[in-house]
MMTF fields as JSON, N, C-alpha, C and O atoms, coordinates in Angstrom:
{
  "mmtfVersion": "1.0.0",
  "mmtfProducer": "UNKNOWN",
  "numBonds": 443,
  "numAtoms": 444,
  "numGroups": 111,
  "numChains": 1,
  "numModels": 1,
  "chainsPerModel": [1],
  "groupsPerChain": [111],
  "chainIdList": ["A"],
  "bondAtomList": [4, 2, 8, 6, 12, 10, 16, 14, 20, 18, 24, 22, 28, 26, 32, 30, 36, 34, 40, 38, 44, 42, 48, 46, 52, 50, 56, 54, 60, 58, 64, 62, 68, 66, 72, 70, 76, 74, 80, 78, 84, 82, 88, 86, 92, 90, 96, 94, 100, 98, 104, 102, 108, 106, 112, 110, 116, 114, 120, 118, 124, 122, 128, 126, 132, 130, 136, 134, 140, 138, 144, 142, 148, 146, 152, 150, 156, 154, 160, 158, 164, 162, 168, 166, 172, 170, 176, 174, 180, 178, 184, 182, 188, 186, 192, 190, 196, 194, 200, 198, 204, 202, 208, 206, 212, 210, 216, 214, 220, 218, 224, 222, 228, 226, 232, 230, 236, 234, 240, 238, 244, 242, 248, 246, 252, 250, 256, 254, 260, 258, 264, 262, 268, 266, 272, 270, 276, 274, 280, 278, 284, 282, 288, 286, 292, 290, 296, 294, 300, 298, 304, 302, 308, 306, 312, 310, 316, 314, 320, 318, 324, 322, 328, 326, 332, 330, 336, 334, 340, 338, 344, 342, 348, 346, 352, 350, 356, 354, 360, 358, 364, 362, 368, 366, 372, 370, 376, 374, 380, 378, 384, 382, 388, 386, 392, 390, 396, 394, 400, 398, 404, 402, 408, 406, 412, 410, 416, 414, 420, 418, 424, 422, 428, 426, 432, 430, 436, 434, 440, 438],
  "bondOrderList": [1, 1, 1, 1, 1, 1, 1, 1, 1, 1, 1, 1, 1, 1, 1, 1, 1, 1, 1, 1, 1, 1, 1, 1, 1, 1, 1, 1, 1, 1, 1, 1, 1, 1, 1, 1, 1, 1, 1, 1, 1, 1, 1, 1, 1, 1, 1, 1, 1, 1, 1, 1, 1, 1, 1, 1, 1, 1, 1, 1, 1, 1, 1, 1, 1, 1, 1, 1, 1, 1, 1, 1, 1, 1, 1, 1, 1, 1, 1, 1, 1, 1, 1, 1, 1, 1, 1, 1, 1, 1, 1, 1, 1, 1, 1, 1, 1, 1, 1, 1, 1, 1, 1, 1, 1, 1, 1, 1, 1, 1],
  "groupList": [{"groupName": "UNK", "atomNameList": ["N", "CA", "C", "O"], "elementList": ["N", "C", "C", "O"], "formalChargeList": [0, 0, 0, 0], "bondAtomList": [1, 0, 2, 1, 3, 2], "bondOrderList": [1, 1, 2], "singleLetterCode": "X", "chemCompType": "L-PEPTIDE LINKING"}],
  "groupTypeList": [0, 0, 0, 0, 0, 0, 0, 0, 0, 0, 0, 0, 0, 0, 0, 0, 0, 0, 0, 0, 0, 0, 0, 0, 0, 0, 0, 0, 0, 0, 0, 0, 0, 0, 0, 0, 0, 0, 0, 0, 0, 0, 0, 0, 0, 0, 0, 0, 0, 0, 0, 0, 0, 0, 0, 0, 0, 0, 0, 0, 0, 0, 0, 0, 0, 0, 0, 0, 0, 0, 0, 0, 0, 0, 0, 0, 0, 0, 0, 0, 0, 0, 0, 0, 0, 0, 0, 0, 0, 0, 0, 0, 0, 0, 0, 0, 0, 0, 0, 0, 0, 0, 0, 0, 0, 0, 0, 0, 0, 0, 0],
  "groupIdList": [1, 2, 3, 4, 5, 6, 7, 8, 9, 10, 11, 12, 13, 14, 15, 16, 17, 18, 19, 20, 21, 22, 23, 24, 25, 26, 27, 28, 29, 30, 31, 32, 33, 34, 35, 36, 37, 38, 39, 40, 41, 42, 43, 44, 45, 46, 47, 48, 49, 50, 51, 52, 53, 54, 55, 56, 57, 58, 59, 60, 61, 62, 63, 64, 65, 66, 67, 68, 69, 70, 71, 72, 73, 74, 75, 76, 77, 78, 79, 80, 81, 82, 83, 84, 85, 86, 87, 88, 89, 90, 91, 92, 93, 94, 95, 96, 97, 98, 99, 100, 101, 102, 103, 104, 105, 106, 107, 108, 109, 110, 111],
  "secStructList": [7, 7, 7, 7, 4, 4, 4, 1, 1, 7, 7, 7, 7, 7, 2, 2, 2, 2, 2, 2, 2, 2, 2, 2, 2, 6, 7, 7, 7, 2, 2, 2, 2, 2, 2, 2, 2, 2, 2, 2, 2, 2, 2, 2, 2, 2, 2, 2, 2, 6, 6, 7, 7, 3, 3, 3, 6, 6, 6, 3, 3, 3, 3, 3, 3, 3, 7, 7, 7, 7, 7, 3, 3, 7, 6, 6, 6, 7, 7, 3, 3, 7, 7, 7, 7, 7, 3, 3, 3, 3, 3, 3, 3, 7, 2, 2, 2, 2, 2, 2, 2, 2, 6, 7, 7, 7, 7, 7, 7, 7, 7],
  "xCoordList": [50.674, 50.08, 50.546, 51.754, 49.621, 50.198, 50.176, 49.223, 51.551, 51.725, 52.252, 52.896, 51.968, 52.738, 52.544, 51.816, 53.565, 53.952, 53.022, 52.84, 52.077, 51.051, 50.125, 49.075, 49.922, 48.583, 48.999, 48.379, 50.065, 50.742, 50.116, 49.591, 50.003, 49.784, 48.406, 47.358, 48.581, 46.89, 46.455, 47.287, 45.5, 45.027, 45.397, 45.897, 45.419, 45.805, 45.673, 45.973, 45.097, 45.08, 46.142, 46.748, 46.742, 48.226, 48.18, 47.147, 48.631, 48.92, 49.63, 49.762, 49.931, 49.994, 48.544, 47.976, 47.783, 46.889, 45.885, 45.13, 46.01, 45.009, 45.079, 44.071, 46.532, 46.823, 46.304, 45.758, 46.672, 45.875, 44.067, 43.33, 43.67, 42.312, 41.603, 40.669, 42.666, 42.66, 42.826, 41.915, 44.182, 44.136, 42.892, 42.483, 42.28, 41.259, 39.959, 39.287, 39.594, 38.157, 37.742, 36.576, 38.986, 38.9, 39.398, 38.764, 40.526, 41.253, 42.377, 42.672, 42.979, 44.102, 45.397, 45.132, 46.142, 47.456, 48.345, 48.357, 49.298, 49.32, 50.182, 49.98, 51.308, 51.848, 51.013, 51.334, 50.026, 49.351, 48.023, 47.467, 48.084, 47.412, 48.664, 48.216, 49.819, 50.522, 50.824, 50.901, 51.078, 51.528, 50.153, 50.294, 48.925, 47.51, 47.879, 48.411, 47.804, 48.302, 48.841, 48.345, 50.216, 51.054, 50.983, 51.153, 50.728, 50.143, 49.231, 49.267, 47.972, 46.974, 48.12, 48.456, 48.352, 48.89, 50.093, 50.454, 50.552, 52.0, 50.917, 51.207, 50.066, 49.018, 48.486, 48.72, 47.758, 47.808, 49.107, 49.2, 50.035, 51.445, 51.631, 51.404, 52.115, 51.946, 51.148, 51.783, 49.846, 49.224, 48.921, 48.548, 49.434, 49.345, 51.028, 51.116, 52.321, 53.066, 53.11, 53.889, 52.007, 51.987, 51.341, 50.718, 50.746, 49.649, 48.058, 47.29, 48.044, 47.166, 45.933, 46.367, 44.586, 43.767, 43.398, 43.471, 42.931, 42.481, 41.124, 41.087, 40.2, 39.127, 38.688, 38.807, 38.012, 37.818, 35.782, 35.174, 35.403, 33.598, 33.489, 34.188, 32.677, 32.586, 33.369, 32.964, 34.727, 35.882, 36.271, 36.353, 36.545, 37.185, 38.392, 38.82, 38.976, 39.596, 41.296, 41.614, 41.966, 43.527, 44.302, 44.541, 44.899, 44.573, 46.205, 46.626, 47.109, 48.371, 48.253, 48.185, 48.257, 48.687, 49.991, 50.75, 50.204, 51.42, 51.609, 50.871, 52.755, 52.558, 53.41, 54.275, 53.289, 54.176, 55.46, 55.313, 56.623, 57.535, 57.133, 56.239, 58.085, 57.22, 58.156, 58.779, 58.429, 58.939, 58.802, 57.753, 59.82, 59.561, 60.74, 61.545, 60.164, 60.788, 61.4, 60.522, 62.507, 63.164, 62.528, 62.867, 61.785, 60.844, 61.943, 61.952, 62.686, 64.019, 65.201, 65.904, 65.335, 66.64, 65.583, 66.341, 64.485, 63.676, 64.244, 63.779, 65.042, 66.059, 65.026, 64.382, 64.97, 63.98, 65.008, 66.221, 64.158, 64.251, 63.621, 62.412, 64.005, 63.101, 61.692, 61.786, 61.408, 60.721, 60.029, 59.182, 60.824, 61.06, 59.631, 59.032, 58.875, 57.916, 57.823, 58.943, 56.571, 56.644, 55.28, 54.336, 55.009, 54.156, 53.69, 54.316, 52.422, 51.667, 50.725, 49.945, 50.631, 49.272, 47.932, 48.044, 46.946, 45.536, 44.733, 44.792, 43.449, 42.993, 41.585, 41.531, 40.052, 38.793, 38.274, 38.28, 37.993, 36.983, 35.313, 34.599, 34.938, 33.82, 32.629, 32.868, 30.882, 30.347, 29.921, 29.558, 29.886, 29.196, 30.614, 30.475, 31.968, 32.787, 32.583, 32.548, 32.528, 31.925, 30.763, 31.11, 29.51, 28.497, 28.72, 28.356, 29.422, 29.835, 30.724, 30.3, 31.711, 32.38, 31.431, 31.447, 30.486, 29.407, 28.573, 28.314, 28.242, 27.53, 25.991, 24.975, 25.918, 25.139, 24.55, 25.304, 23.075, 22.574, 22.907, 22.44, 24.137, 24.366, 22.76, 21.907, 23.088, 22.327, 23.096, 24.324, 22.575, 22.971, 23.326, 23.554, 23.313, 23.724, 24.855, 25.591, 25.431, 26.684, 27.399, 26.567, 28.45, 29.537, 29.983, 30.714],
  "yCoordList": [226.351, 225.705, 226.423, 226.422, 227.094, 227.443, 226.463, 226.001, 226.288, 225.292, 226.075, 227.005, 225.696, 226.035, 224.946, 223.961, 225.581, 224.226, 223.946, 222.828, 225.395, 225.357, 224.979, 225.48, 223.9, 223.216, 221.631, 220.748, 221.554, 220.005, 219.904, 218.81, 221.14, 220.961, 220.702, 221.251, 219.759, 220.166, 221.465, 222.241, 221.883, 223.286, 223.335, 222.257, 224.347, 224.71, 226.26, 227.189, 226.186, 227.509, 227.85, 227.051, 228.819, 229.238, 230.37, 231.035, 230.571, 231.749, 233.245, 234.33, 232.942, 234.196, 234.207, 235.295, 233.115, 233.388, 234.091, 235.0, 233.348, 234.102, 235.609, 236.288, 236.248, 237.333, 238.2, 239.301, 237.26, 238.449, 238.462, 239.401, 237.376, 237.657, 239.092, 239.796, 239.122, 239.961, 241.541, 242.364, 241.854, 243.249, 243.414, 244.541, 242.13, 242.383, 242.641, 243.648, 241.712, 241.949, 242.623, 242.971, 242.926, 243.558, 245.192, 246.201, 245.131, 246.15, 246.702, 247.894, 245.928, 246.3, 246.533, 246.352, 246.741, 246.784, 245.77, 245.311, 245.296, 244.249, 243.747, 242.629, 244.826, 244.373, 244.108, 243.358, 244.742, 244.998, 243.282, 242.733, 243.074, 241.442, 240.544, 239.806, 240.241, 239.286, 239.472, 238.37, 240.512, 240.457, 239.674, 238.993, 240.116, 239.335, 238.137, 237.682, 237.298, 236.075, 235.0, 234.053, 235.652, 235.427, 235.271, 234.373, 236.261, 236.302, 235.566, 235.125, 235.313, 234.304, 232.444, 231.801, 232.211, 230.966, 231.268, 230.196, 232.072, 232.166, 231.932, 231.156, 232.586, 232.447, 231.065, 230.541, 230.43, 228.76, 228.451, 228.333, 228.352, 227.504, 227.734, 226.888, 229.121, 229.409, 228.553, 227.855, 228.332, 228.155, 226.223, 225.715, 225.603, 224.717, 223.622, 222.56, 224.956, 224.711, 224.621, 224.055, 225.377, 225.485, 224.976, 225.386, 223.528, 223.088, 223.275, 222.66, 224.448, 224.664, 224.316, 224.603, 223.792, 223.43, 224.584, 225.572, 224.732, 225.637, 225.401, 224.596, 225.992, 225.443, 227.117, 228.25, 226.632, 227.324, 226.931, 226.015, 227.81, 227.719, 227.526, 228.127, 226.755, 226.287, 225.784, 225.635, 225.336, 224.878, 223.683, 222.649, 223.773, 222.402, 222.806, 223.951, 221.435, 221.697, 220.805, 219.769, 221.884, 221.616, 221.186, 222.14, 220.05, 219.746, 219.018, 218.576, 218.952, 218.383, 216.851, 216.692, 215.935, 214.068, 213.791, 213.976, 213.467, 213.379, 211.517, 210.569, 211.493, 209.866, 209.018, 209.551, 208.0, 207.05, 206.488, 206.208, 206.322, 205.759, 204.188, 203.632, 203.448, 202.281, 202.0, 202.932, 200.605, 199.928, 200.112, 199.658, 200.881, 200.656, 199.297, 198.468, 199.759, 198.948, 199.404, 199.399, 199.778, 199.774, 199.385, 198.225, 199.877, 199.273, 198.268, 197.074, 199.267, 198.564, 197.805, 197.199, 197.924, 196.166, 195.638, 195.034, 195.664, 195.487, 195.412, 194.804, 196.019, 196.197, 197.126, 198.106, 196.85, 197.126, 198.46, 198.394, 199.673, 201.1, 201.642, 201.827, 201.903, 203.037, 203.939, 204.149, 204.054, 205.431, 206.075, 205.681, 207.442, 208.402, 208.554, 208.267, 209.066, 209.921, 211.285, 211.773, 212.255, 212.425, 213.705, 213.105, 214.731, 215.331, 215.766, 216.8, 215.615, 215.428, 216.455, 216.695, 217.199, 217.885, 217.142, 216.626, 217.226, 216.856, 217.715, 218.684, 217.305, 218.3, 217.907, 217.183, 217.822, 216.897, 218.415, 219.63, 217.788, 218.975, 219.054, 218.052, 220.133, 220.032, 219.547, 219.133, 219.72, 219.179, 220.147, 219.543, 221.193, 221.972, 222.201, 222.374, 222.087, 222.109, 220.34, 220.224, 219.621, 218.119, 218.626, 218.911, 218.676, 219.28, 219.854, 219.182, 221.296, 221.88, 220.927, 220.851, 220.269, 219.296, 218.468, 218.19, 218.149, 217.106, 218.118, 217.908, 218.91, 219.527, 219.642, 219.929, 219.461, 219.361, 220.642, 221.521, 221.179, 222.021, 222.29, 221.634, 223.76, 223.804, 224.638, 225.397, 223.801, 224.339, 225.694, 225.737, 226.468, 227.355, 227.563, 228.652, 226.43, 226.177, 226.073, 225.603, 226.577, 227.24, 225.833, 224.928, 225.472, 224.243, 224.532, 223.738],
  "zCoordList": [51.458, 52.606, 53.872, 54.109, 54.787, 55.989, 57.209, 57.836, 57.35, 58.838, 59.385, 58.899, 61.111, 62.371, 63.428, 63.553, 64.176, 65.063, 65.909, 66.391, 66.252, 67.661, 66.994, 67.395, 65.611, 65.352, 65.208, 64.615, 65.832, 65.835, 67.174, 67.379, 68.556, 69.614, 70.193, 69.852, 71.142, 72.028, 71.94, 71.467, 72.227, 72.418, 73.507, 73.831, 74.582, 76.064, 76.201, 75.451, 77.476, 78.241, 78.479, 79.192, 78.162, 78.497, 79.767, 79.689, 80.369, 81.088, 80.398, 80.963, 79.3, 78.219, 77.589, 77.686, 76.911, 76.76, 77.693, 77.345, 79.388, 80.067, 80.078, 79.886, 80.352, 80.39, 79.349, 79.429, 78.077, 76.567, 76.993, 76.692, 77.641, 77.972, 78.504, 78.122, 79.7, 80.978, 80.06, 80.146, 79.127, 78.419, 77.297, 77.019, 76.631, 75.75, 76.616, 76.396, 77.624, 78.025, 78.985, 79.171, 79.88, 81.016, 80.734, 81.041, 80.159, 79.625, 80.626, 80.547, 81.512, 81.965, 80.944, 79.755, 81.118, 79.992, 80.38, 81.522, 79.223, 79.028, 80.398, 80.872, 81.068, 82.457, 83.696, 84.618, 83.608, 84.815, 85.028, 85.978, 83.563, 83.061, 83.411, 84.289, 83.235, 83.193, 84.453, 84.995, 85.344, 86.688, 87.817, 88.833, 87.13, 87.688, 87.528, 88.54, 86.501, 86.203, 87.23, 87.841, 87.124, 88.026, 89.525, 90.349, 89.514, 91.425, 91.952, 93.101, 90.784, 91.334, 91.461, 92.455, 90.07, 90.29, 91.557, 92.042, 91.979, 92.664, 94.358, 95.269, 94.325, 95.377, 95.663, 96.752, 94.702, 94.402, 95.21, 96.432, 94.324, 94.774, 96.343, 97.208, 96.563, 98.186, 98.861, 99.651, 98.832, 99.534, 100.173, 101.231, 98.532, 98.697, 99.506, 100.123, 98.884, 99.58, 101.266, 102.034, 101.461, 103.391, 103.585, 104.565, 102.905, 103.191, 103.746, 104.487, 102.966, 102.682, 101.425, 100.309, 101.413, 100.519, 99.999, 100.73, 98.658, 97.785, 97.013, 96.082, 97.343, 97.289, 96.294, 96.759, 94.386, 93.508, 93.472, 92.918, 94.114, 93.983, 92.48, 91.665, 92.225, 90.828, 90.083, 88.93, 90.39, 89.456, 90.0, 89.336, 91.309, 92.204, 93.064, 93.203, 93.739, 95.012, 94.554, 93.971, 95.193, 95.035, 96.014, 96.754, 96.447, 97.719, 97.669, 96.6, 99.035, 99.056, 99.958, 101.177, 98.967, 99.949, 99.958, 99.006, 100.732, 101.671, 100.87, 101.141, 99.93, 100.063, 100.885, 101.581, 100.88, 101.872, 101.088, 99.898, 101.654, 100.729, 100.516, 101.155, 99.331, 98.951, 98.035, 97.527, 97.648, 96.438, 95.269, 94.811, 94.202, 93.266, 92.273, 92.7, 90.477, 90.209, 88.913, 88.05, 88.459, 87.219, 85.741, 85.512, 84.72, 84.027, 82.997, 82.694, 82.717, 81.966, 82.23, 81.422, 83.561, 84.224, 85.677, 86.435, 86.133, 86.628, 88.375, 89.339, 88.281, 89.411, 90.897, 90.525, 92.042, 92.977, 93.331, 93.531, 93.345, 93.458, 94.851, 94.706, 95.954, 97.079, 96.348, 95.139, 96.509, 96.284, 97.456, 98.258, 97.238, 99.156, 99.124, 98.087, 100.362, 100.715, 100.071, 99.92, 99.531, 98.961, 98.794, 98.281, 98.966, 98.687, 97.923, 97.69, 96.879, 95.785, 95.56, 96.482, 94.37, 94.273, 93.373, 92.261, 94.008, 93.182, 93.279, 94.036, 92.114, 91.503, 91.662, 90.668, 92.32, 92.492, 91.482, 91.674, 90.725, 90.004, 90.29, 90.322, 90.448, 91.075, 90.01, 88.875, 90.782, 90.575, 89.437, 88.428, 89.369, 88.381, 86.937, 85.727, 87.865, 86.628, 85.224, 83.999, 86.111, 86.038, 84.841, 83.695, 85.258, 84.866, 83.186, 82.221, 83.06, 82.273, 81.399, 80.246, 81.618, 80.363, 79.44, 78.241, 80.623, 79.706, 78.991, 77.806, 79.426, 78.447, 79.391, 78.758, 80.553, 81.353, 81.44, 81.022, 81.984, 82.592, 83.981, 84.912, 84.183, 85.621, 86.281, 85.822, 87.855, 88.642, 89.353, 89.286, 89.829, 90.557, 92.241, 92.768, 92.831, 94.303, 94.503, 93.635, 95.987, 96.162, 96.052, 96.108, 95.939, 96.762, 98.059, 98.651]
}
């Protein structure tokens, strides 16, 4: 019987996987793919660290909310906890990425 552990797992896009994408279809080699990789998400992060929005045409928008501090509560001695202020990343996926999960016919108009 062949088992492995990565079929216990969700499937997932890996960022090693993207990279093996990048040397098979594109044909960069394999540093010059993992350093692409990298730089795009490191670009993401940057950007959203300076508050900046990140807006992917056809994929969706990455965006930083600022939350408010607020009461929490201990789930296990039910004891009342702070919880600080707090800056958050979200993810609105767009209308054509939307579209594509269902199985929808995309249209071709910009976002």
């Amino acid at each position: 019987m062949d088992f492995s552990v990565e079929s216990l797992e969700t499937p997932a896009l890996t960022k090693a996987h993207l990279s093996d994408l990048l040397f098979e279809k594109i044909g960069l080699n394999k540093r010059e793919s993992k350093d692409m990789v990298d730089a795009f998400f490191d670009l993401i992060a940057q950007s959203l660290r300076e508050g900046q929005d990140v807006k992917i045409s056809g994929f969706g928008n990455f965006q930083i909310r600022t939350k408010s501090p607020r009461p929490g509560r201990n789930p296990r001695t039910g004891e009342l906890i702070p919880i600080e202020a707090r800056r958050v990343a979200t993810f609105h996926a767009s209308h054509k990425l939307k579209a594509v999960i269902q199985g929808d016919p995309v249209e071709d108009d910009a976002e």
